[in-house]
Structure formats: C-alpha cells, structure tokens
PDB file with one MODEL, atoms N, CA, C and O in Angstrom:
MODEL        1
ATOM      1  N   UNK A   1    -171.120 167.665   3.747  1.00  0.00           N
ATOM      2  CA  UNK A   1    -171.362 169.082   3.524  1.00  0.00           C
ATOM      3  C   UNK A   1    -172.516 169.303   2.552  1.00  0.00           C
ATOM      4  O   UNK A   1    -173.169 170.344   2.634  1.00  0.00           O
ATOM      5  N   UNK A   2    -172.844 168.240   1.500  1.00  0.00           N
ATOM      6  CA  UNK A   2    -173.765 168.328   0.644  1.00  0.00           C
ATOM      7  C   UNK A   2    -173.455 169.675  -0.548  1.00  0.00           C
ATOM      8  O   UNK A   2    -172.740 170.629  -0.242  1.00  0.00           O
ATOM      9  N   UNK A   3    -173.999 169.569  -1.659  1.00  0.00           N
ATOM     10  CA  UNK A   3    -173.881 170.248  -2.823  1.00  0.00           C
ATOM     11  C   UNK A   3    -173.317 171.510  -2.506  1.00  0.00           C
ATOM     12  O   UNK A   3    -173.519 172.038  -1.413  1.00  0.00           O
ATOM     13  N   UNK A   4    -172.625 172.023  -3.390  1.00  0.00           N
ATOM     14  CA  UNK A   4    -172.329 173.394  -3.322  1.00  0.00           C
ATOM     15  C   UNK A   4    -171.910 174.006  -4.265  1.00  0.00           C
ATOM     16  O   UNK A   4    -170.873 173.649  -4.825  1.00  0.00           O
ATOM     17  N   UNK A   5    -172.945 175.568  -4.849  1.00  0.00           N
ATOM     18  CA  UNK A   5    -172.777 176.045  -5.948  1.00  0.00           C
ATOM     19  C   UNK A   5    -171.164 177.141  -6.460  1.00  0.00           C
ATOM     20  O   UNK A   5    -170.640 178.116  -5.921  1.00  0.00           O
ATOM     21  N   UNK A   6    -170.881 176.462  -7.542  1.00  0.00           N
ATOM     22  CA  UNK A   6    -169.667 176.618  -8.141  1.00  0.00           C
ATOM     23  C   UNK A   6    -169.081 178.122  -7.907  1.00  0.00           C
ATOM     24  O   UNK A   6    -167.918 178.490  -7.741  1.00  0.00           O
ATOM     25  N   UNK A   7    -170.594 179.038  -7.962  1.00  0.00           N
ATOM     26  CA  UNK A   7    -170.028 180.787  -7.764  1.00  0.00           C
ATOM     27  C   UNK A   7    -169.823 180.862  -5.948  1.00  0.00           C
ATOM     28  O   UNK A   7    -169.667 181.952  -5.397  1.00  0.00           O
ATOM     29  N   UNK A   8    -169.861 179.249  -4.979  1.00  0.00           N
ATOM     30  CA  UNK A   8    -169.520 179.766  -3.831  1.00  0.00           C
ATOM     31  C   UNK A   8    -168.143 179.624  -3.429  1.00  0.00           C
ATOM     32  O   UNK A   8    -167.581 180.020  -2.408  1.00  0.00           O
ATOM     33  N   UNK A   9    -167.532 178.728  -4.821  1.00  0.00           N
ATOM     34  CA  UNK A   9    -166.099 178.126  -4.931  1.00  0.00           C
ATOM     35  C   UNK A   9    -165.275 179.714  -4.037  1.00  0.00           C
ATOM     36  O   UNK A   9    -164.750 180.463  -4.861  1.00  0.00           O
ATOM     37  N   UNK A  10    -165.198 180.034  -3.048  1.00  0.00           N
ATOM     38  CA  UNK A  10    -164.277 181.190  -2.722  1.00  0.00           C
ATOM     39  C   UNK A  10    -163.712 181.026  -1.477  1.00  0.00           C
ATOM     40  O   UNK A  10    -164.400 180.378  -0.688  1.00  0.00           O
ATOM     41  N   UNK A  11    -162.502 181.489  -1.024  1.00  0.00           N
ATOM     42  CA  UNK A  11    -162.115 181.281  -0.027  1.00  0.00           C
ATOM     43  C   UNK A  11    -162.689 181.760   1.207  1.00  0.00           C
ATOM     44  O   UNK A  11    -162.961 182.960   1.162  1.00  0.00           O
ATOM     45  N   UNK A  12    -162.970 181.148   2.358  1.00  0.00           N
ATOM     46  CA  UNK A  12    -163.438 181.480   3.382  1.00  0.00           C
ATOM     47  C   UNK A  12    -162.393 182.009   4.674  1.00  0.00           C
ATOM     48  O   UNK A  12    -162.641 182.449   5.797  1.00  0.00           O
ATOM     49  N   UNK A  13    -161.235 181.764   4.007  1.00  0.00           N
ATOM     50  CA  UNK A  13    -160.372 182.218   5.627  1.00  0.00           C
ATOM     51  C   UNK A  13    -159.999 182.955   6.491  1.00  0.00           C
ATOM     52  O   UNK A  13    -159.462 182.832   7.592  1.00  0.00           O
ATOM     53  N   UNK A  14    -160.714 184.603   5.202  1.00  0.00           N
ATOM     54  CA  UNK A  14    -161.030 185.764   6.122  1.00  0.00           C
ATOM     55  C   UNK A  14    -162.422 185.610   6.660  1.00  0.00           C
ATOM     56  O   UNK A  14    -162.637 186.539   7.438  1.00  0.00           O
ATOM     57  N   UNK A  15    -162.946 185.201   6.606  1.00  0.00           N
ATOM     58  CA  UNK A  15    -164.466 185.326   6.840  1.00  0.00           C
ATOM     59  C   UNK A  15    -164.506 184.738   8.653  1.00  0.00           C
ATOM     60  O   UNK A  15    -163.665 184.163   9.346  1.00  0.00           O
ATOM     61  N   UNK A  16    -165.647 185.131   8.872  1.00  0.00           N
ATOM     62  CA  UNK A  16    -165.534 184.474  10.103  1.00  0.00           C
ATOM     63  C   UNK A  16    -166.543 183.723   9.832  1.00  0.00           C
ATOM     64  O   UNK A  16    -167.168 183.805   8.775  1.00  0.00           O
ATOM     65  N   UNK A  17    -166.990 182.338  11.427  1.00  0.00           N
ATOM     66  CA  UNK A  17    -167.868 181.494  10.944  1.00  0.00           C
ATOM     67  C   UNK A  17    -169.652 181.702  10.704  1.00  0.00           C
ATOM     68  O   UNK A  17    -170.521 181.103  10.071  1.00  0.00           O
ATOM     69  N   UNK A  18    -169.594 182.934  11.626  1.00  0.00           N
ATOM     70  CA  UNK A  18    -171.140 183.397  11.647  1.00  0.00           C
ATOM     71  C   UNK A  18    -171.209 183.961   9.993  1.00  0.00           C
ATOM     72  O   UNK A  18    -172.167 183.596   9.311  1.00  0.00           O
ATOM     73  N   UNK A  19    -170.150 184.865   9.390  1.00  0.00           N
ATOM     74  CA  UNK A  19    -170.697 185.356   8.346  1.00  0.00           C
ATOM     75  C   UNK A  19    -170.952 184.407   6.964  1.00  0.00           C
ATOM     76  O   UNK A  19    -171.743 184.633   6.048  1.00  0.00           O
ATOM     77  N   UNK A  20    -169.789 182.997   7.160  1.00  0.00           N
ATOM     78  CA  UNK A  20    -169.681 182.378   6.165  1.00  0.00           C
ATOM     79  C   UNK A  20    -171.618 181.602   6.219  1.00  0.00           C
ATOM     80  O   UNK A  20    -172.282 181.352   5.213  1.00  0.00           O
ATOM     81  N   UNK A  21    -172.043 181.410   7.571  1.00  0.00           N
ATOM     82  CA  UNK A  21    -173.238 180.984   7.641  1.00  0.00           C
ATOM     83  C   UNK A  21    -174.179 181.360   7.505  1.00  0.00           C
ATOM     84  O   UNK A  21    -175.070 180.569   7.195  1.00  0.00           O
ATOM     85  N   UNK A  22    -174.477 182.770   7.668  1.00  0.00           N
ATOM     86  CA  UNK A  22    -175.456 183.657   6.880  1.00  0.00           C
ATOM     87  C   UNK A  22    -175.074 183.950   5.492  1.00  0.00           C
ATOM     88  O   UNK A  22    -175.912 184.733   5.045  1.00  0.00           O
ATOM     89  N   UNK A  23    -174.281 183.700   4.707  1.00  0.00           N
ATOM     90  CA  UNK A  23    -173.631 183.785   3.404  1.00  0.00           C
ATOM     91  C   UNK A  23    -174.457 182.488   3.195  1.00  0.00           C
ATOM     92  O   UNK A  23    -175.664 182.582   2.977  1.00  0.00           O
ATOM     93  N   UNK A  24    -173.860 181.312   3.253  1.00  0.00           N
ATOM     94  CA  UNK A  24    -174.524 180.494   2.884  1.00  0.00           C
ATOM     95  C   UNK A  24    -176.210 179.887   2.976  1.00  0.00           C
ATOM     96  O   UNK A  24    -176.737 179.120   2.169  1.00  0.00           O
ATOM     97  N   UNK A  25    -176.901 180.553   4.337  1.00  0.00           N
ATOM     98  CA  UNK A  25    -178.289 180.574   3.950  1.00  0.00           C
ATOM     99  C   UNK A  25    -178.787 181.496   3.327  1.00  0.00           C
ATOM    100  O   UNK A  25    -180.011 181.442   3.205  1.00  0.00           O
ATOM    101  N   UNK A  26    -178.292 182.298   2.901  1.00  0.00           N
ATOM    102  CA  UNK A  26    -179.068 183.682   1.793  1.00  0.00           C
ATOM    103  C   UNK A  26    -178.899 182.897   0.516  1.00  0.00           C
ATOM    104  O   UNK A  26    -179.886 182.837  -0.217  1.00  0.00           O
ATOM    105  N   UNK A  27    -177.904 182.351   0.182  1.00  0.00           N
ATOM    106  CA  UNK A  27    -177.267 181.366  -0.897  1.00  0.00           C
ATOM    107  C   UNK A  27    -178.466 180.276  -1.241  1.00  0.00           C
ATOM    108  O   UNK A  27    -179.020 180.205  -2.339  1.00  0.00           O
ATOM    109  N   UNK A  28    -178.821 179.275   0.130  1.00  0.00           N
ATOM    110  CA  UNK A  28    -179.958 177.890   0.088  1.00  0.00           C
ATOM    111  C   UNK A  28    -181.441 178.681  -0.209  1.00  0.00           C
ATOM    112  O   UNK A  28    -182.382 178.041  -0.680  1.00  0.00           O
ATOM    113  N   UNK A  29    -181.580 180.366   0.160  1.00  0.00           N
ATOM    114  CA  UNK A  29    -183.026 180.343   0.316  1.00  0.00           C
ATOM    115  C   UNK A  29    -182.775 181.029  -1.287  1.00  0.00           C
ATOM    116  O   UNK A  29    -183.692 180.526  -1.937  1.00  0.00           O
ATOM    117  N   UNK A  30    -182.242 181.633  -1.916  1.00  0.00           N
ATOM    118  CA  UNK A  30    -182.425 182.275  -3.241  1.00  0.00           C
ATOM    119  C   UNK A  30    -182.004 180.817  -4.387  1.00  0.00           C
ATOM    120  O   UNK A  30    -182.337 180.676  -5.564  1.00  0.00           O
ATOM    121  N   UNK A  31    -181.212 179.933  -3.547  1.00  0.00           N
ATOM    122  CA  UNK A  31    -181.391 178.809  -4.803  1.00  0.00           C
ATOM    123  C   UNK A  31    -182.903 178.658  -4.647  1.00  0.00           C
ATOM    124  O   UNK A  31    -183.604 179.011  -5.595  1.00  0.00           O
ATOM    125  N   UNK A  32    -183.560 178.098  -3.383  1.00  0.00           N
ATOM    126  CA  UNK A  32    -184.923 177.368  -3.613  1.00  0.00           C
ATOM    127  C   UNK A  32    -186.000 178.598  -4.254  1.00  0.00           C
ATOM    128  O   UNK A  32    -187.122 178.311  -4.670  1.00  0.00           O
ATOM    129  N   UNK A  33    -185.707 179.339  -4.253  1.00  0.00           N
ATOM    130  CA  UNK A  33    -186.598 180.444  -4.530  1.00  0.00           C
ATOM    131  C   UNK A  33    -186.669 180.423  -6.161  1.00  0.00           C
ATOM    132  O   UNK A  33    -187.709 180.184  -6.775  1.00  0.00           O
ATOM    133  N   UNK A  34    -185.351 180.723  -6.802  1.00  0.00           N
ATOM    134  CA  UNK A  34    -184.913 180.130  -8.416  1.00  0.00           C
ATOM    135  C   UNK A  34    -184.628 178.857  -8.994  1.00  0.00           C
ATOM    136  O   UNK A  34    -184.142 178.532 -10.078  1.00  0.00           O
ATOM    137  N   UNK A  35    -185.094 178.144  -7.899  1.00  0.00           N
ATOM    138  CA  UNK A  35    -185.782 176.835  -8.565  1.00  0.00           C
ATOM    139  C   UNK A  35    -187.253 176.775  -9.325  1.00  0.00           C
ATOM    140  O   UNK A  35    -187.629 175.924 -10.131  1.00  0.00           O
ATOM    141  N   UNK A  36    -188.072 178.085  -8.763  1.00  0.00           N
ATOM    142  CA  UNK A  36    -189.584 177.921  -9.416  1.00  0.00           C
ATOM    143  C   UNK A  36    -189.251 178.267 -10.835  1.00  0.00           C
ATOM    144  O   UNK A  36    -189.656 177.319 -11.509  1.00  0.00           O
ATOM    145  N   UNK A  37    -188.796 179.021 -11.484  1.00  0.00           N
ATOM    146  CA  UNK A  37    -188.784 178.826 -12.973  1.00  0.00           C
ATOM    147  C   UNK A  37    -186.898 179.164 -13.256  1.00  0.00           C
ATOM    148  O   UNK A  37    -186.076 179.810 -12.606  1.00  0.00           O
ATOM    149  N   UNK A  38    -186.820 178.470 -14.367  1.00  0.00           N
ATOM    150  CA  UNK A  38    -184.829 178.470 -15.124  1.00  0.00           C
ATOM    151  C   UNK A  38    -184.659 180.238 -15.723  1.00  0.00           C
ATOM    152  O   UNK A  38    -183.600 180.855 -15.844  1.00  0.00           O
ATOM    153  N   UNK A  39    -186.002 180.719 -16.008  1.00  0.00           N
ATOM    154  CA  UNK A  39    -185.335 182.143 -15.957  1.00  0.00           C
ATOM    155  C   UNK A  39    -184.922 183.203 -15.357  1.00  0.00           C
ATOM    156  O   UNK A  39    -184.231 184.193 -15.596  1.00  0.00           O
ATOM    157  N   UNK A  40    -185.897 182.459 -13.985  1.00  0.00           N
ATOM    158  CA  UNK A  40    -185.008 183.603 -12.410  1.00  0.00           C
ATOM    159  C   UNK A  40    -183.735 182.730 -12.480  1.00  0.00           C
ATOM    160  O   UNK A  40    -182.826 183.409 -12.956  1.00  0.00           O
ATOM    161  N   UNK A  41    -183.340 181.498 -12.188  1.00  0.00           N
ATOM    162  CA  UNK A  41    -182.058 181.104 -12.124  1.00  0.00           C
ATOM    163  C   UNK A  41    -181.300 181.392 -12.716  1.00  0.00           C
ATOM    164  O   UNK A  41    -180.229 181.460 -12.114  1.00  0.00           O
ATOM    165  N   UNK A  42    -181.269 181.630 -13.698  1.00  0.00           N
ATOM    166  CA  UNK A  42    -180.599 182.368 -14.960  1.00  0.00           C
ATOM    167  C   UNK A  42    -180.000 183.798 -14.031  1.00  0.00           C
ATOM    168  O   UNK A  42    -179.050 184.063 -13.295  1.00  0.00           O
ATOM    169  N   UNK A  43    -181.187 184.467 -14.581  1.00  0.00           N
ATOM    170  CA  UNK A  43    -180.958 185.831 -13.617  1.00  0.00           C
ATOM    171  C   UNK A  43    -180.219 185.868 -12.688  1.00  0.00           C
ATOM    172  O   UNK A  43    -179.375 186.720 -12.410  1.00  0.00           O
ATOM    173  N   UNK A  44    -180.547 184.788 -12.070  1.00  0.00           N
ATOM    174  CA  UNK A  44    -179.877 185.175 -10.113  1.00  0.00           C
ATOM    175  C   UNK A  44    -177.896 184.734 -10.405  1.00  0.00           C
ATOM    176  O   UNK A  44    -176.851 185.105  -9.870  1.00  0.00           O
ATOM    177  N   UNK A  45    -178.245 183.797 -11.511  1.00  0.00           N
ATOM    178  CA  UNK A  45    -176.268 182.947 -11.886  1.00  0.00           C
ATOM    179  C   UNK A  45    -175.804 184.368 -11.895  1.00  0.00           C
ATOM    180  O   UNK A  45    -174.888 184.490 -11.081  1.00  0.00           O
ATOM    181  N   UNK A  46    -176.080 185.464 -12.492  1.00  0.00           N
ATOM    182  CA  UNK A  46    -175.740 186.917 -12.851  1.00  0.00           C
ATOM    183  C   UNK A  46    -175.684 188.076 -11.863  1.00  0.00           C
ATOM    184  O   UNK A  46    -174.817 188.943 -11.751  1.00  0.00           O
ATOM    185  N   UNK A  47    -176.813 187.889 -11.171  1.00  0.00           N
ATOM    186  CA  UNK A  47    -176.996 189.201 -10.231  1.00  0.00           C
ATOM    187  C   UNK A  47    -176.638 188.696  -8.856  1.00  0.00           C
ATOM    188  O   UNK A  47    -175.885 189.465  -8.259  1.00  0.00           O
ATOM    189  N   UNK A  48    -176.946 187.714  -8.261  1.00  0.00           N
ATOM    190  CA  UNK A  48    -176.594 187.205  -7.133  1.00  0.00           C
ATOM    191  C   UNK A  48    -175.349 185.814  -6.576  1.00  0.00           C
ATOM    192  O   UNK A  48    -175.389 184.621  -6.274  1.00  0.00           O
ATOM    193  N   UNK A  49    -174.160 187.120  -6.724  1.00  0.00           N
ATOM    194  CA  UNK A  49    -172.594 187.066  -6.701  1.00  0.00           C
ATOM    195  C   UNK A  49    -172.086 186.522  -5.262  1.00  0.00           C
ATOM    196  O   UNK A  49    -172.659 187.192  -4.403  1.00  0.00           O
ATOM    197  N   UNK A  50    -171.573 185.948  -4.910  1.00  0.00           N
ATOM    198  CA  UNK A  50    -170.678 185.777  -3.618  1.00  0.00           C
ATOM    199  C   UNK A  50    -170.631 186.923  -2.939  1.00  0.00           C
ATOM    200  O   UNK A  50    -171.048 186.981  -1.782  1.00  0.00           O
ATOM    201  N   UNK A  51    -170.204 187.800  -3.467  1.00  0.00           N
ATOM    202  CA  UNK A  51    -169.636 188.820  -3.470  1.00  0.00           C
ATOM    203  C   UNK A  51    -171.327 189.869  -2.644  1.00  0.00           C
ATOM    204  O   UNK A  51    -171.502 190.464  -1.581  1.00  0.00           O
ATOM    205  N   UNK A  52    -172.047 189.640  -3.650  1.00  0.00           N
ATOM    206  CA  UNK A  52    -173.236 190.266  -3.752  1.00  0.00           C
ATOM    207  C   UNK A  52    -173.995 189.960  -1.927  1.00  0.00           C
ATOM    208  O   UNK A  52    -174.482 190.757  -1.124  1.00  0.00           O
ATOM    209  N   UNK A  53    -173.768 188.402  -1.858  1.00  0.00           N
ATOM    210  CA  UNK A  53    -174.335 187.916  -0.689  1.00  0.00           C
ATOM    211  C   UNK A  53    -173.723 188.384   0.577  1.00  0.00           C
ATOM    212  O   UNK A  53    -174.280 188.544   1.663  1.00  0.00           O
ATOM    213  N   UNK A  54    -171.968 188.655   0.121  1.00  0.00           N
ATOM    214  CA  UNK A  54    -170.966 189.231   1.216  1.00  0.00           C
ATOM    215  C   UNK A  54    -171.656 190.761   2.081  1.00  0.00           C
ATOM    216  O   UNK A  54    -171.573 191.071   3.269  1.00  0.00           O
ATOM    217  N   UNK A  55    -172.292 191.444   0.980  1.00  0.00           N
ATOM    218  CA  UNK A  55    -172.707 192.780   1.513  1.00  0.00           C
ATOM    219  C   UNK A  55    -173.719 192.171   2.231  1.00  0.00           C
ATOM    220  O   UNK A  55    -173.707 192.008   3.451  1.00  0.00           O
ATOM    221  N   UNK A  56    -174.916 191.712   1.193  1.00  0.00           N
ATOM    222  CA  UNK A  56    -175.719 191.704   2.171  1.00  0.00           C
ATOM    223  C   UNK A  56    -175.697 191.064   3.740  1.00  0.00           C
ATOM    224  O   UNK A  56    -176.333 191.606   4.644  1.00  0.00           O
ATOM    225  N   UNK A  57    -174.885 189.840   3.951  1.00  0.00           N
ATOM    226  CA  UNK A  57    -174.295 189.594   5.001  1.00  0.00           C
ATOM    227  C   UNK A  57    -173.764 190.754   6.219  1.00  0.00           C
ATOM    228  O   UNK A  57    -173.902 190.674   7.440  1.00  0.00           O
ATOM    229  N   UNK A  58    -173.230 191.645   5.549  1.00  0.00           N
ATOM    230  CA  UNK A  58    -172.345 192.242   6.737  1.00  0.00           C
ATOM    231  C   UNK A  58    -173.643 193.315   6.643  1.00  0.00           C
ATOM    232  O   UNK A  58    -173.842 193.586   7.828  1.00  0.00           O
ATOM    233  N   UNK A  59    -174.176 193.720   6.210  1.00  0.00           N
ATOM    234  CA  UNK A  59    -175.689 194.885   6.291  1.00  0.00           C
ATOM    235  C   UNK A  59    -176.519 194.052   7.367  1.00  0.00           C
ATOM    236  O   UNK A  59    -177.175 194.626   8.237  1.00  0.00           O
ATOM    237  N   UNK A  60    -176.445 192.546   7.249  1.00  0.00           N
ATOM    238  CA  UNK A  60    -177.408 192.480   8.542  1.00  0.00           C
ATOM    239  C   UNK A  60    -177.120 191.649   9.434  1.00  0.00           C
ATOM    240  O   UNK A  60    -177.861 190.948  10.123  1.00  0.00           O
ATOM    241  N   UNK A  61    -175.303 191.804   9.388  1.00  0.00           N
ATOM    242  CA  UNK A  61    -175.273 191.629  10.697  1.00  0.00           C
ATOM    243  C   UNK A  61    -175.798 191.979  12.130  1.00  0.00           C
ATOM    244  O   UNK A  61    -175.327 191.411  13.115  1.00  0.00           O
TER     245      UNK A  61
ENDMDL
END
C-alpha cells in the first residue's frame, strides 16, 4: 500500500471505492506540492483535513 499520512488514519467503510480514491489522490498531489518548502506543509497539517479532502471529493464528483 506504501506510506500513509497519519491525518488519513480514518475509517473508510462508508466511503465508497471511487471516493476513497479521489480522496487519496488530492491527498498524494497536495503532499508533493508541500514538499517544496516545511512551511506550506506546516500549513496544509492544519488546513487540509480528511475531512477537508471529503468535500472536495464529493464537489467533484
């Protein structure tokens, strides 16, 4: 399965499999994105929630 960040620790068993998979690439492209400097990462540990990714998920479905 490879690495996986601690704020994605959440249960998936309502989710279905398409959403858990667009959840999780919004997740891979905003890690690599807050990899260029530790103070967007910072930022993003804060603003960009499971939760946060859940909306945006179901908005584009």
């Amino acid at each position: 399965m490879g690495p996986t960040h601690q704020g994605l620790a959440i249960p998936y068993n309502g989710l279905s499999h398409k959403l858990c998979s667009h959840i999780k690439n919004l997740w891979d492209l905003m890690h690599k994105i807050t990899l260029v400097t530790s103070t967007a990462k910072c930022h993003c540990m804060y603003m960009y929630t499971p939760l946060h990714f859940a909306n945006l998920a179901l908005q584009n479905l």
